[in-house]
PyMOL CGO cylinders between C-alpha atoms (Angstrom):
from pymol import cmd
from pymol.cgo import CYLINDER

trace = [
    CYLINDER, 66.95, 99.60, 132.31, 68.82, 99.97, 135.07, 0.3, 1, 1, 1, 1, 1, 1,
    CYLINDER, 68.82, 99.97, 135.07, 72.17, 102.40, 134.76, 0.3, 1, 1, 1, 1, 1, 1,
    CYLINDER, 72.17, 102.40, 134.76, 74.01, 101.94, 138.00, 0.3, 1, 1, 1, 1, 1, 1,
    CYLINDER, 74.01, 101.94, 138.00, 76.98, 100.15, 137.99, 0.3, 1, 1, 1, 1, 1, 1,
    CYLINDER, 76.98, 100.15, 137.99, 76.48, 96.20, 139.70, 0.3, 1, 1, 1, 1, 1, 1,
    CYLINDER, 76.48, 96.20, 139.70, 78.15, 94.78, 142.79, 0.3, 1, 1, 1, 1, 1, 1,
    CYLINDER, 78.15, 94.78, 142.79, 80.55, 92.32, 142.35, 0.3, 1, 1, 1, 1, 1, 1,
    CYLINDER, 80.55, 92.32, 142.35, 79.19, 88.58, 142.46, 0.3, 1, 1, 1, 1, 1, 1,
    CYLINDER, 79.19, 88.58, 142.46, 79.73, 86.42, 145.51, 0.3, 1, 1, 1, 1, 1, 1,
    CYLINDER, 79.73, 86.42, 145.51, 82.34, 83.90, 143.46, 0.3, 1, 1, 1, 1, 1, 1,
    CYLINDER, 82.34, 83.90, 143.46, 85.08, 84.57, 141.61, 0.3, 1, 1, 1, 1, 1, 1,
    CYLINDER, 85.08, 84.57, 141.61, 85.10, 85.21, 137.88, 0.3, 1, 1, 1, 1, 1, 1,
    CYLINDER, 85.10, 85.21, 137.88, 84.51, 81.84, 135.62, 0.3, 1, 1, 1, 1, 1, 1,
    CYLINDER, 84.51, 81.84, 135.62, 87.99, 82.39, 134.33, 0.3, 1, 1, 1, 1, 1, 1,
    CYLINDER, 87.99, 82.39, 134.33, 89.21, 82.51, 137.68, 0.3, 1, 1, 1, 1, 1, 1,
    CYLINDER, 89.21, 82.51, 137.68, 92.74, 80.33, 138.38, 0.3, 1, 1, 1, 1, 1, 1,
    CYLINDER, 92.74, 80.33, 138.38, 91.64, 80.21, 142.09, 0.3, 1, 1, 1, 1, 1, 1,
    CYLINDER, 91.64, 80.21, 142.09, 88.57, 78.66, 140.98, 0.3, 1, 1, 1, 1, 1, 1,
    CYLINDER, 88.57, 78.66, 140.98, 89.69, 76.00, 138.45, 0.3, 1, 1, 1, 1, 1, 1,
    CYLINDER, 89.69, 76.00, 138.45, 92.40, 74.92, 141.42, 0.3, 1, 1, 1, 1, 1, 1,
    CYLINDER, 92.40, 74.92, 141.42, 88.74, 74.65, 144.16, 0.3, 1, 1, 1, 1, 1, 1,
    CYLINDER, 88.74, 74.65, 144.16, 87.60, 73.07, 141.58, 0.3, 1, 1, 1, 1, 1, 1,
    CYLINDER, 87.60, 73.07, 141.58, 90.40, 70.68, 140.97, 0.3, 1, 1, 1, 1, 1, 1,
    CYLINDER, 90.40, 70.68, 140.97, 90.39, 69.68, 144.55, 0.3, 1, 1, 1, 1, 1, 1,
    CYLINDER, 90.39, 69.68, 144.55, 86.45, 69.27, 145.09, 0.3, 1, 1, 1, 1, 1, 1,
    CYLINDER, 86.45, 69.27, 145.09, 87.14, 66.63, 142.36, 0.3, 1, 1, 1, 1, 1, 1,
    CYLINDER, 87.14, 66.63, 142.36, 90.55, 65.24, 143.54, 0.3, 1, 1, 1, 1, 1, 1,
    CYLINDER, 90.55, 65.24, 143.54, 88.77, 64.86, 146.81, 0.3, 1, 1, 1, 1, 1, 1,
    CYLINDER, 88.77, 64.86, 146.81, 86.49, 63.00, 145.58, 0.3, 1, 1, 1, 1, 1, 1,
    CYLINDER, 86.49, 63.00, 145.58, 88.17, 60.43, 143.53, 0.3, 1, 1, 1, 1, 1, 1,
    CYLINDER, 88.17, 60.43, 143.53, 90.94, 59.89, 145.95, 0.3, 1, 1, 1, 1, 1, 1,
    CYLINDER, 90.94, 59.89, 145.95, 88.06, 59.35, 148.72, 0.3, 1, 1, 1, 1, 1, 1,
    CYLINDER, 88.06, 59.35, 148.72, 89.16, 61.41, 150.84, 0.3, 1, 1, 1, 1, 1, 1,
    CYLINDER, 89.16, 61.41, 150.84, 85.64, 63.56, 151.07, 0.3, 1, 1, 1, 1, 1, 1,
    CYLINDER, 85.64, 63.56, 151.07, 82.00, 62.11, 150.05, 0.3, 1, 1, 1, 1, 1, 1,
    CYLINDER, 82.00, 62.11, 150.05, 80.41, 64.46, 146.72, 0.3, 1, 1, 1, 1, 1, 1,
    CYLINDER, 80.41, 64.46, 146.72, 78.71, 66.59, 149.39, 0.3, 1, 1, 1, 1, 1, 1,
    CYLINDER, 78.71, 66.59, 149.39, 81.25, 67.14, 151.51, 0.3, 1, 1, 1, 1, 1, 1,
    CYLINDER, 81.25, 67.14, 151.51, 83.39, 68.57, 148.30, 0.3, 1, 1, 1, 1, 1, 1,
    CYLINDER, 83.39, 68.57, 148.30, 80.62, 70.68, 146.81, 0.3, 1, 1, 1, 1, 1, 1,
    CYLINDER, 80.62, 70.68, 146.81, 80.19, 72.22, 150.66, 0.3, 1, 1, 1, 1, 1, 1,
    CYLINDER, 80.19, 72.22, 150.66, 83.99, 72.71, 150.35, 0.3, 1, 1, 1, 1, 1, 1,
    CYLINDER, 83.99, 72.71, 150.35, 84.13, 74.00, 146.80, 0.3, 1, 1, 1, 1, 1, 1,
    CYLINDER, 84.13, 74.00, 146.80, 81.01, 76.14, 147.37, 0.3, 1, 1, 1, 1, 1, 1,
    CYLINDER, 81.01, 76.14, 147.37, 82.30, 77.93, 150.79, 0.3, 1, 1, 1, 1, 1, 1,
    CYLINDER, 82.30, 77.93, 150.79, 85.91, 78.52, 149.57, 0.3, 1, 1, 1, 1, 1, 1,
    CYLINDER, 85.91, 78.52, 149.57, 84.26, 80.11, 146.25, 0.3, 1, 1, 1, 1, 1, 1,
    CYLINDER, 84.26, 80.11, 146.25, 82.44, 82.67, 148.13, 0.3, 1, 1, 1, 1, 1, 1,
    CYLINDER, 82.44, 82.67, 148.13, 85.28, 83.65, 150.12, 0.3, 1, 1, 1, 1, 1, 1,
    CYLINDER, 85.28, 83.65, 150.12, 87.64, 83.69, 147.11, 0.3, 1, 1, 1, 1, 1, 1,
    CYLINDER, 87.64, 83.69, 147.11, 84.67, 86.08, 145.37, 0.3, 1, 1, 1, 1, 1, 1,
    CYLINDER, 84.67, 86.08, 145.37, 84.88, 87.99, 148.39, 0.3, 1, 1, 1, 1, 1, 1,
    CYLINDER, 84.88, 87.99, 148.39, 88.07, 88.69, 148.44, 0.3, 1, 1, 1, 1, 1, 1,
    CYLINDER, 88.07, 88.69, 148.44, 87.97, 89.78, 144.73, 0.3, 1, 1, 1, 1, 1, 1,
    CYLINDER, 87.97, 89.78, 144.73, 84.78, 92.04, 145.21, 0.3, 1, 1, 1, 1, 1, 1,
    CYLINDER, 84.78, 92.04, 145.21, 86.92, 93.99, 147.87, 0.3, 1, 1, 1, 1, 1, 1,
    CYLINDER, 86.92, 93.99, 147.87, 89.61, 94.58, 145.74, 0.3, 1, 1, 1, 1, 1, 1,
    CYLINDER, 89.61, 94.58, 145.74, 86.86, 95.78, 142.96, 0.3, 1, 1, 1, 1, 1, 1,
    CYLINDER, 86.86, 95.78, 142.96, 84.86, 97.83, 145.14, 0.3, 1, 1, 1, 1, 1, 1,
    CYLINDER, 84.86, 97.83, 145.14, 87.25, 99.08, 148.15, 0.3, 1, 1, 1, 1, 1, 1,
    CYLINDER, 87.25, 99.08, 148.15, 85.57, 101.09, 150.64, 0.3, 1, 1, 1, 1, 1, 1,
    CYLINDER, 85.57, 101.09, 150.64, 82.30, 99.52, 150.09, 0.3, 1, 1, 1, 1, 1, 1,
    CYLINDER, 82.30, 99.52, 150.09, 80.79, 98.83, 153.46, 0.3, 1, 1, 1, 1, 1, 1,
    CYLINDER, 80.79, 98.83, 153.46, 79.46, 95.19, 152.75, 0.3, 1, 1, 1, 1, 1, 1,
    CYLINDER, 79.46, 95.19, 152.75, 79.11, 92.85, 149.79, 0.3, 1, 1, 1, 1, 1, 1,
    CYLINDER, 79.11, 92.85, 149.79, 76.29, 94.77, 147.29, 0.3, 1, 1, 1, 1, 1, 1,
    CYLINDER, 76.29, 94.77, 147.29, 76.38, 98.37, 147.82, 0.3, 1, 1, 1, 1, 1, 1,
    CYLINDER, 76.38, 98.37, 147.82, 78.94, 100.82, 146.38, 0.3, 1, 1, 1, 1, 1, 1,
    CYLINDER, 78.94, 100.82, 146.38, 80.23, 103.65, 148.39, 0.3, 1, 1, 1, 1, 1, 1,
    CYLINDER, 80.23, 103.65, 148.39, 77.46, 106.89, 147.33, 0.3, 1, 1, 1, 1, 1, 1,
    CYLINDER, 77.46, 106.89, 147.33, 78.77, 108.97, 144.62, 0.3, 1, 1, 1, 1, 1, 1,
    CYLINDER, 78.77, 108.97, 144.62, 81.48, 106.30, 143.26, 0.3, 1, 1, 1, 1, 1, 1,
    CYLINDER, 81.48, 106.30, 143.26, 81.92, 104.16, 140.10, 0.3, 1, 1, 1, 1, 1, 1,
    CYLINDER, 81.92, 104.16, 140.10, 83.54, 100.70, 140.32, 0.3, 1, 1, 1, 1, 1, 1,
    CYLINDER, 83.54, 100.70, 140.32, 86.31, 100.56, 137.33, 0.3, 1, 1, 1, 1, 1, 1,
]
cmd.load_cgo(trace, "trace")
C-alpha cells in the first residue's frame, strides 16, 4: 500500500457545479443542434480537464505540473 498523498485528478470532482453546467450544455448542444454528439463530448471533455485543472492548482499550489506534489508537503 501506497502512503503518499495522490495528485489531484484531471476533472473536477463528480459533485462538481461546474461540471453538471458542461454537462448541461454538451447535452443542450446537442438537442438544440447546434453541435453533432462528438463535437459536444470533445467540448465537454476539454472544458472538464481545464475546469479539473484549475481545481488541482488550488489543491496543490506550488506544485510544478499536474501529478507531483512539491517534496516535503502534504496536500490538505
Amino acid at each position: 500500500m501506497n502512503d503518499s498523498p495522490m495528485p489531484s485528478p484531471p476533472f473536477p470532482s463528480p459533485d462538481s457545479t461546474v461540471l453538471r453546467v458542461i454537462v448541461g450544455n454538451a447535452i443542450a448542444s446537442v438537442e438544440t443542434g447546434e453541435a453533432t454528439v462528438h463535437e459536444a463530448i470533445l467540448n465537454a471533455a476539454v472544458h472538464g480537464w481545464y475546469e479539473g485543472h484549475i481545481q488541482g492548482e488550488d489543491e496543490c499550489p506550488g506544485c510544478d505540473f499536474r501529478g507531483r506534489l512539491p517534496k516535503n508537503s502534504n496536500r490538505g
